[in-house]
N, C-alpha and C positions, 0 to 999 in steps of 0.2 A: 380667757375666752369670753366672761361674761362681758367685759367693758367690750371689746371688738363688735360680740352683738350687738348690746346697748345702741353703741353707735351706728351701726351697719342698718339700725331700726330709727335714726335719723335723732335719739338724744345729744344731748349735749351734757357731758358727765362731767363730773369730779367724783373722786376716790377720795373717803375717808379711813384713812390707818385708825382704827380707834383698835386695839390691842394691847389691852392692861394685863390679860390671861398671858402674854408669850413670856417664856422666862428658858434662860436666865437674861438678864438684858444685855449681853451681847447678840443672842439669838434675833430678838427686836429688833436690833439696829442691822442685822445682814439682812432678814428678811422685808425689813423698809428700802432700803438702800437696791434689793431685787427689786421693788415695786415700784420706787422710784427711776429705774432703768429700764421699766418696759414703759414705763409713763413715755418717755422719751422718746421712746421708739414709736409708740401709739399715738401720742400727741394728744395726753387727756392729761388737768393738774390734780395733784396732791395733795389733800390738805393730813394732816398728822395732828389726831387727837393726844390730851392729858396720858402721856404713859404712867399712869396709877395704879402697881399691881398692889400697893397696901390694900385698895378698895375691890379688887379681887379675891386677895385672901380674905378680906372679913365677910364680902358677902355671897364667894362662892366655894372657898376653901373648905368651911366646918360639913359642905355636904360631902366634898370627896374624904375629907376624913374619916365619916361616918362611914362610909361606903367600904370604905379598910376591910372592917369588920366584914361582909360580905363578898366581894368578889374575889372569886378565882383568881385573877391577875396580881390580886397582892397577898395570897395566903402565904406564908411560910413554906405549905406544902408546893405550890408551884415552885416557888425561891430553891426550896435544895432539891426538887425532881427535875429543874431547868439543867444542872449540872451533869445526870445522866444519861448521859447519850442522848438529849432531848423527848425523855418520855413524855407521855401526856401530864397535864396537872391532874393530881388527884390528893383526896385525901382519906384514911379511912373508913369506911362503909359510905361512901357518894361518889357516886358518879360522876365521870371525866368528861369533859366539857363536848361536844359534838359540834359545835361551832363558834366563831368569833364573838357573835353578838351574847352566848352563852358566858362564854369564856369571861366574858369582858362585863356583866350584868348587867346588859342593857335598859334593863327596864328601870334599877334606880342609878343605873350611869346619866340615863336620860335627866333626870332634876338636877345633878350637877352642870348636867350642859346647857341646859333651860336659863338656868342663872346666869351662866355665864353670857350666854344667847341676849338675853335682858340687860343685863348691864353694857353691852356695848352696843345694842341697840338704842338703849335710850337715849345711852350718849349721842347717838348719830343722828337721830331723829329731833334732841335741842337743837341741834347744828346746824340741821335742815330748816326746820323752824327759823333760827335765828340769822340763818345764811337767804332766806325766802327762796329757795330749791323748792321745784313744784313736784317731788316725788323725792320718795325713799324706797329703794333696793338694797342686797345685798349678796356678794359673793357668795357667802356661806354655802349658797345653795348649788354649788357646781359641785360639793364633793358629797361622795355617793358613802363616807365614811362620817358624814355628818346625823343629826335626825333632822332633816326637812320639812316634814310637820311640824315638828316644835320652831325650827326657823321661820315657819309662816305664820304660825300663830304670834309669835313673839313679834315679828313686823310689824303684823297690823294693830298690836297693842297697843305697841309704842309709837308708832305712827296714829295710831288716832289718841291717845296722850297729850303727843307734842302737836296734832292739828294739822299732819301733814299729809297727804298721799300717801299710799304704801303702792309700790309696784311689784307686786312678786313676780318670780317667776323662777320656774325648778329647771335650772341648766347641767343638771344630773348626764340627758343625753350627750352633751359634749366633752364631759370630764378625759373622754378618752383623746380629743381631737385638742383637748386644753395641754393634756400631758405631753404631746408629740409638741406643740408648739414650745412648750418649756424646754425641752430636750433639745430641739435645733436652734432656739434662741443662749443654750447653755446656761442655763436659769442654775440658781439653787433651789434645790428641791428636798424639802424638809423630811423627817422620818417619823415626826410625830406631830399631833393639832397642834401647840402652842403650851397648855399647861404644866405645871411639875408633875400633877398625876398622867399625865398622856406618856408624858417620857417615856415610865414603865409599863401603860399600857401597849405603847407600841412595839416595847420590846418582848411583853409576853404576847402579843399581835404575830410577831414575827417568827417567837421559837414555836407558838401553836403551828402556825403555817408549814412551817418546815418539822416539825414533827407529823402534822397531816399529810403531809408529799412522800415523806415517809415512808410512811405508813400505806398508802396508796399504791406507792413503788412496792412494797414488800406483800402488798395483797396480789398488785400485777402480777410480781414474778412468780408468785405460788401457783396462782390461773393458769399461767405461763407455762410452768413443769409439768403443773396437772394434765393440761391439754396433750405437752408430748409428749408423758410417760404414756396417756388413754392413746394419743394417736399411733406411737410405738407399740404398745401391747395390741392393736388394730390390725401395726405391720406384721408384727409375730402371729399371732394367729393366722392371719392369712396365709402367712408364709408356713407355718402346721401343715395350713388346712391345704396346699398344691402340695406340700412333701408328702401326706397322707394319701392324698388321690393318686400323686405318681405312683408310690410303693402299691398302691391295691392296684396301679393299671399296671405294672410289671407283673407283680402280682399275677393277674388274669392272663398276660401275657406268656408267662412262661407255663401256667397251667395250658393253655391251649397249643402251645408247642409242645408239650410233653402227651398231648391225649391225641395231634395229630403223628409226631415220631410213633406210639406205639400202635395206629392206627396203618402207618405206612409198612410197621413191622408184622404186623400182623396179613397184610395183605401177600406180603411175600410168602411167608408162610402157607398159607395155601395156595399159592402157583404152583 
């Protein structure tokens, strides 16, 4: 979606694959191979950066290692509570995570993806440099599962760096109009960003979610009962409260038949 606008705003683009982060490197080569097939269809080239994940691990690895130690997504205790029936992650005396960006420690997940963010921007921005391309953009910024502030500050880093233009621009709004496009074009569509730590973030991404929906279902259904049991116990009283009133209106009724019968008997009586 972002190259279509690009173009649709009269650029003239190339696409740089710079992705040393994707692993393992078959995953790299399907998902170049997708890029390279919409190129075709869109009518924009290619060009494919150094796939260098050594230079990945060394200079963006040791922060998601450190990270271990801290987040939810790779405790132990997530690892064998994933097994039961999808509970939440927890561990003893702390609190279960209330959402993804919890779940997932965003705030020092964010410096691993800064890094990452940096190293292949810089890359991209020699390139531009040495390619004399009068701007630097980037996809990144279509996915709403990205940090976008750090992808714009990192732009313009490196784009004033390497001495080139930076063109930001946050195509967030369309991720959804991007996804349907992938869909009808039969794209592959990945389940996680690209790195070895994402692998499992996406999948404690996934059982969070589906232990949320859950969880949600099971709060519905309860609303649910509680509503008919109150709306039933509503009917039943009501339905007391007419067998009540009938029995006192027979009630009355047969009192006033019995005081006019002895009224009529009494009348005869003195004829």
């Amino acid at each position: 979606m972002p190259t279509r606008l690009l173009m649709d705003a009269g650029h003239d683009i190339t696409v740089l694959y710079a992705n040393s982060n994707i692993a393992p490197a078959p995953e790299y080569e399907r998902r170049l191979h997708e890029l390279k097939r919409y190129a075709d269809i869109q009518g924009f080239e290619v060009l494919e950066g150094a796939y260098e994940p050594e230079a990945w691990e060394r200079d963006v690895a040791p922060i998601g290692e450190a990270l271990k130690q801290y987040s939810p997504a790779f405790g132990e205790a997530f690892a064998s509570r994933q097994a039961e029936d999808d509970d939440p992650p927890s561990e003893p005396g702390v609190a279960a995570p209330t959402t993804v960006a919890e779940l997932l420690d965003d705030e020092r997940r964010k410096e691993r993806c800064r890094a990452c963010y940096r190293l292949r921007l810089e890359e991209a921005a020699e390139i531009a440099r040495e390619g004399g391309f009068d701007a630097l953009t980037t996809t990144l910024a279509v996915s709403p599962y990205q940090f976008t502030e750090v992808i714009h500050e990192e732009l313009i880093r490196a784009s004033e760096q390497a001495g080139v233009k930076p063109l930001f621009q946050d195509f967030r709004p369309y991720y959804d109009e991007a996804t349907r496009i992938s869909r009808e074009l039969n794209m592959y569509r990945q389940n996680y960003c690209g790195c070895r730590f994402s692998v499992q973030e996406g999948e404690a991404t996934r059982a969070f979610i589906k232990q949320q929906r859950k969880a949600r279902k099971a709060a519905e259904a309860a609303r649910r009962e509680a509503r008919n049991a109150a709306e039933k116990g509503a009917r039943d009283e009501k339905a007391a409260q007419k067998q009540a009133y009938a029995a006192a209106q027979a009630k009355k009724h047969a009192i006033l038949k019995e005081l006019r019968r002895k009224k009529a008997e009494g009348s005869g009586e003195d004829a």
